[in-house]
Backbone as numpy.savetxt, mean C-alpha at the origin, in Angstrom:
# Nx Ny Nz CAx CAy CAz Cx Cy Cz
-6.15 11.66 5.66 -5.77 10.59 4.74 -4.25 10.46 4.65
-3.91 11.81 4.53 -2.15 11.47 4.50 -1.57 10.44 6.03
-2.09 10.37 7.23 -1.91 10.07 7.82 -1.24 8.55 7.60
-2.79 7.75 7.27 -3.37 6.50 6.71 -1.87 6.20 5.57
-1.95 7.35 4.87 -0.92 6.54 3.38 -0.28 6.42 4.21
0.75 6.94 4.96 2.14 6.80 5.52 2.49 5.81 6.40
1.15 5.88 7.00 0.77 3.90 7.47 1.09 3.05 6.40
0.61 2.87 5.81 0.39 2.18 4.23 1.81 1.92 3.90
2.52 2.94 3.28 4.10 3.19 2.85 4.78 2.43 3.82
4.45 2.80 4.91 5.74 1.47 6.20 5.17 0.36 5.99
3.65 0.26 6.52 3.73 -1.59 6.19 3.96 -2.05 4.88
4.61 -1.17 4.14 4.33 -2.16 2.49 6.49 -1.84 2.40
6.83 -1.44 4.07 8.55 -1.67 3.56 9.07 -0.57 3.86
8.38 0.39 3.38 9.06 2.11 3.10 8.99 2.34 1.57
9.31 3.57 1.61 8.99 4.38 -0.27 10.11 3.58 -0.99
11.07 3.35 -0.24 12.25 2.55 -1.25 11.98 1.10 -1.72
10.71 1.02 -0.98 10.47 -0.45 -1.27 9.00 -0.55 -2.46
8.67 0.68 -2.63 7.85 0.49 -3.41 8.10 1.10 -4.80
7.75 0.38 -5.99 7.92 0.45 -7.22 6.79 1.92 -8.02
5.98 1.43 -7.29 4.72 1.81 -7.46 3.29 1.12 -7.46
2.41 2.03 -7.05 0.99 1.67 -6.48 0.23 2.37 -6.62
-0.89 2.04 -6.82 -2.18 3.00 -7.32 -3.29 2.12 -6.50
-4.67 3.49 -6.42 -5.50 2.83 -5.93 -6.73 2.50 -7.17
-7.59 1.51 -7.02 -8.26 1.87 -8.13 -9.52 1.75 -7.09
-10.61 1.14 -7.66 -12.17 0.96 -6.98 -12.11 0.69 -5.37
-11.88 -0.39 -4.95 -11.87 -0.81 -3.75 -10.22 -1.37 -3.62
-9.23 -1.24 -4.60 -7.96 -2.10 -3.81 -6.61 -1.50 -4.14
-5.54 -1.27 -3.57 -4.36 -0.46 -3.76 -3.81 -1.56 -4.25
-3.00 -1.43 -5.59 -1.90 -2.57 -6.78 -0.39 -1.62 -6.86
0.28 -2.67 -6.13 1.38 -1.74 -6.45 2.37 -3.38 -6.94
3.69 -2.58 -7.09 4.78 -3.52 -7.53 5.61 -3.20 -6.16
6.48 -3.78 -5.81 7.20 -3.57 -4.58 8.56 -4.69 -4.95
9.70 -3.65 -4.40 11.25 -4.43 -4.58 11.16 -5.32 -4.19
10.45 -5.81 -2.65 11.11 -7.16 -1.94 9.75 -7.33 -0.98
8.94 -8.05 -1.57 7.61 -8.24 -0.80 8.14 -9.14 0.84
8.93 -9.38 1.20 8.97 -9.67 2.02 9.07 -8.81 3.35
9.21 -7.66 3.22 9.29 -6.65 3.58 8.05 -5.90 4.41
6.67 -7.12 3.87 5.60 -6.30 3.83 5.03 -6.75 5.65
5.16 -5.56 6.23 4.23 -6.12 7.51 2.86 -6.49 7.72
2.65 -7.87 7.88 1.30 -8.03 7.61 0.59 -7.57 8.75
0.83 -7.22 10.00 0.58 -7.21 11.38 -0.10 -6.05 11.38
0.72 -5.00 10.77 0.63 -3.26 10.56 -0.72 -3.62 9.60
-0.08 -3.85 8.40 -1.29 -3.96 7.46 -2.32 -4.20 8.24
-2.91 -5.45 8.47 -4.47 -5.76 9.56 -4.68 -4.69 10.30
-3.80 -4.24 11.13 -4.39 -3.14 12.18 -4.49 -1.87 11.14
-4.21 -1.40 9.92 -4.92 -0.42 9.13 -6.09 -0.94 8.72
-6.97 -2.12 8.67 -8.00 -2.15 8.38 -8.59 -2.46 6.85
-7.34 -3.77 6.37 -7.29 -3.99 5.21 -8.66 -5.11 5.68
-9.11 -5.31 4.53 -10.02 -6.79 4.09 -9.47 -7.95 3.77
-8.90 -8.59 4.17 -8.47 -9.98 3.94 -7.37 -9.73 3.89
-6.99 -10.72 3.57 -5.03 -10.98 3.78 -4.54 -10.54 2.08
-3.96 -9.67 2.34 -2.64 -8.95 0.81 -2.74 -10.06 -0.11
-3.14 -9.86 -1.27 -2.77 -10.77 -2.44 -1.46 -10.65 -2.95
-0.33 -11.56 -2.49 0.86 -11.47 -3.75 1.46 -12.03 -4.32
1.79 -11.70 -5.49 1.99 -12.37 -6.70 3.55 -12.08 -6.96
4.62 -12.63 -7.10 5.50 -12.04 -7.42 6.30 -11.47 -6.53
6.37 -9.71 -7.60 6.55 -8.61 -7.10 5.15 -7.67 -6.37
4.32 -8.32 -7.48 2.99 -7.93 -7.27 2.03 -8.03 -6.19
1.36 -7.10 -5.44 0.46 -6.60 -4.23 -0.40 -6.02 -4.71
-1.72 -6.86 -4.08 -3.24 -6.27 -3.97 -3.95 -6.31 -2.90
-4.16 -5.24 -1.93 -4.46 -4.91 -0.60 -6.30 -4.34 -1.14
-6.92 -4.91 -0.53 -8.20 -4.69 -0.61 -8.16 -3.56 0.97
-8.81 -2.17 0.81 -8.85 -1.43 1.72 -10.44 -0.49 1.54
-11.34 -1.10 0.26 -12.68 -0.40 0.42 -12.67 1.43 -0.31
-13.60 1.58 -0.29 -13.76 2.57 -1.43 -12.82 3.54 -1.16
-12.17 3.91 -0.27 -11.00 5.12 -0.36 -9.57 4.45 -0.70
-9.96 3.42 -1.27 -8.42 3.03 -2.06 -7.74 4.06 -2.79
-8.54 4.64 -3.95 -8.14 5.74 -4.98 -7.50 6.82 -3.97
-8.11 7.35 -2.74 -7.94 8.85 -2.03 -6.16 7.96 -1.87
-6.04 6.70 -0.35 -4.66 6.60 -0.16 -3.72 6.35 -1.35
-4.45 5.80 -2.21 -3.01 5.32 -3.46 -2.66 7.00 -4.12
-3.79 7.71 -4.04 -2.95 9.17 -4.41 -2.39 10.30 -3.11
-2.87 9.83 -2.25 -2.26 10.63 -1.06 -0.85 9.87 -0.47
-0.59 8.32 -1.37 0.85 7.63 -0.61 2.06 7.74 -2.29
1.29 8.36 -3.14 2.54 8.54 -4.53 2.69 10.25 -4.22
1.67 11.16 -3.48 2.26 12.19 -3.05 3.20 12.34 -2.34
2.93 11.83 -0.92 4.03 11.45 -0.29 5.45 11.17 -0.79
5.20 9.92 -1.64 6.61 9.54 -2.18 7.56 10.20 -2.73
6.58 11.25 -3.67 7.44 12.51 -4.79 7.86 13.46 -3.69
7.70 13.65 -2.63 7.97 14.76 -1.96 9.54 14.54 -1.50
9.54 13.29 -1.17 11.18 12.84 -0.81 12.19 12.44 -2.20
């Protein structure tokens, strides 16, 4: 799984680009500095469900029931640096 987050963390910019994100049921919600940032290309080839919802600052990546495992295996990651 750590693998997967660290996927996750680059297409969504890098850790500097993210505010924070959690996973909940089926979808990772994070806030992010500069959504433009976000590779959608990367994203698809991780095996998201539909195209990133964003709002804003605001991102909702539908990724299926191990949302919760990456959104806590990609804020581990983050604290480590």
């Amino acid at each position: 799984m750590e693998e997967k987050a660290r996927a996750f963390i680059e297409a969504l910019g890098g850790k500097d680009n993210i505010v924070e994100i959690e996973g909940c049921i089926t979808r990772l919600r994070g806030t992010l500095r500069d959504p433009s940032k976000i590779d959608l290309k990367k994203l698809m080839t991780l095996g998201v469900i539909g195209r990133p919802i964003i709002m804003g600052k605001g991102v909702q990546i539908v990724v299926g029931t191990h949302a919760e495992l990456i959104g806590s295996a990609m804020n581990k990651i983050m604290k480590e640096s």
